[in-house]
matplotlib code that plots the C-alpha trace (Angstrom):
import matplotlib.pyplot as plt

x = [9.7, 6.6, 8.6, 9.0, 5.3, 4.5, 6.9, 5.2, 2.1, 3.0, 4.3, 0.9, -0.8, 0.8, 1.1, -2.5, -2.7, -0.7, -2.3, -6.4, -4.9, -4.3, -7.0, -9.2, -7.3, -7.5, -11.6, -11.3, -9.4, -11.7, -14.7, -13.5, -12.8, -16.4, -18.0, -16.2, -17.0, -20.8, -21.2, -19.6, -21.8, -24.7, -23.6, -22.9, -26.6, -28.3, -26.4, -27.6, -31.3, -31.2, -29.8, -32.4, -35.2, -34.0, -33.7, -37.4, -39.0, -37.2, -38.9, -42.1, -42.1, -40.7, -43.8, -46.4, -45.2, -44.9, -48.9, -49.7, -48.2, -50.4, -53.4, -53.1, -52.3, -55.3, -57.0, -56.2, -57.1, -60.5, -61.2, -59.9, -62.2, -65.1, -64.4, -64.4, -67.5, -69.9, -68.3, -69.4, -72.6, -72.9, -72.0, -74.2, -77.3, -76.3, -76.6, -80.0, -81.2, -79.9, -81.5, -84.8, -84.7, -83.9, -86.5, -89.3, -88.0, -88.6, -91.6, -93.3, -91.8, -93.6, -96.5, -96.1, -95.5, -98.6, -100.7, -99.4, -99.8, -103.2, -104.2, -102.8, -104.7, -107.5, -106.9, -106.2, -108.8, -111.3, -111.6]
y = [-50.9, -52.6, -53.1, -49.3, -49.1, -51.7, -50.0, -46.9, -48.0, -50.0, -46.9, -44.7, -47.6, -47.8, -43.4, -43.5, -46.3, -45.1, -41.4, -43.2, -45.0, -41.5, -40.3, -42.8, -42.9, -38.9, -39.5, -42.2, -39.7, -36.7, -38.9, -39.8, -36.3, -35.0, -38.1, -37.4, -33.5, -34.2, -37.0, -34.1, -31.5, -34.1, -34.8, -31.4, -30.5, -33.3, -31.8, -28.3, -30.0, -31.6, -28.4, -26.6, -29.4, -29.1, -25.2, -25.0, -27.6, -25.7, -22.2, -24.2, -25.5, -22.1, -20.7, -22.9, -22.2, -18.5, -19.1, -21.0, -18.6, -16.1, -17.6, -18.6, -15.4, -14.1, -16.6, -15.5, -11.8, -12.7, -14.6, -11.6, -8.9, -11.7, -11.8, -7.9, -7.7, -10.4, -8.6, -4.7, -6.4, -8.0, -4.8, -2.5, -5.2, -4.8, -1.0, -0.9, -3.0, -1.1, 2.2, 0.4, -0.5, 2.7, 4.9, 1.8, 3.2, 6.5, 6.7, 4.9, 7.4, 10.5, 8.6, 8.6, 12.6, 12.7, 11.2, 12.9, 16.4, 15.4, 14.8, 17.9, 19.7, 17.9, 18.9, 22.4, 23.2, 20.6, 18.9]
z = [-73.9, -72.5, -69.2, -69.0, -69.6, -67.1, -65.1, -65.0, -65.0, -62.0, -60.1, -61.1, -60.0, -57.0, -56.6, -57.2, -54.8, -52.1, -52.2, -52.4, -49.2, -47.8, -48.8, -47.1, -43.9, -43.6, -44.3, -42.0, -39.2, -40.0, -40.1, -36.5, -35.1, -36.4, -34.7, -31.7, -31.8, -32.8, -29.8, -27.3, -28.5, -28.1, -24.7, -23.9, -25.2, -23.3, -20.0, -20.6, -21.3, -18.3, -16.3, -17.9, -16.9, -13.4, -13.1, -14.7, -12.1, -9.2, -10.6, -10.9, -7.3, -6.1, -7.7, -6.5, -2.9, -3.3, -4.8, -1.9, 0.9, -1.6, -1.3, 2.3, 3.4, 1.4, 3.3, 6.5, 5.5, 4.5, 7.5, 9.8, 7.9, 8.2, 11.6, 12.1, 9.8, 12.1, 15.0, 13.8, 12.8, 16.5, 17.9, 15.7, 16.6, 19.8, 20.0, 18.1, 20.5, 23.7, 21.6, 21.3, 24.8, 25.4, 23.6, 24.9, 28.2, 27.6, 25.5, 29.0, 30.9, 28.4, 28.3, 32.4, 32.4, 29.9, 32.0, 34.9, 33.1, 32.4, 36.1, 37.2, 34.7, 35.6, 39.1, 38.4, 36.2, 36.9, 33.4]

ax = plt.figure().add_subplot(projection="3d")
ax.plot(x, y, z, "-o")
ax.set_aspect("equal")
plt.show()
């Protein structure tokens, strides 16, 4: 009778013994797969971060350039309506100038006919 027991108790030992050996190698397989699954997602992330790094840097010198054309072109604006600007300036000195000249030219002429008038009168009626 203590055969059958150690009998038995052999087998559970061994059941128990074969099915903890399962156990652990499933653990060990499933332990495996999710490593393997969690290293590609990590890879797979650290490829989208990367394609993400690379996509924001090109938007970042595409935007500095389109700021720079921006502001050169700007530029250029401002240095064409300063150049129009001096230019109406030169012009409008100019014509002040030829209008002073101008009325200088003819205030010597009235005062010419003034004193012309006065000599006739003078003439003509002796004062």
């Amino acid at each position: 009778m203590q055969e059958k027991k150690f009998f038995n108790l052999k087998n559970n030992y061994n059941e128990v013994n074969d099915k903890l050996y399962g156990l652990t190698n499933d653990f060990k397989k499933e332990k495996t797969n999710l490593e393997l699954e969690m290293k590609s997602a990590l890879q797979k992330g650290d490829a989208e971060i990367i394609l993400l790094k690379n996509k924001l840097e090109n938007e970042r010198k595409m935007f500095k350039e389109e700021k720079e054309e921006i502001i050169n072109s700007h530029k250029i604006e401002i240095e064409n309506l300063e150049k129009k600007i001096k230019n109406s300036f030169a012009k409008k000195d100019e014509i002040i100038l030829k209008l002073q000249q101008e009325n200088q030219t003819k205030q010597i002429t009235i005062e010419k006919y003034e004193e012309m008038l006065n000599r006739k009168r003078k003439e003509m009626y002796g004062k």
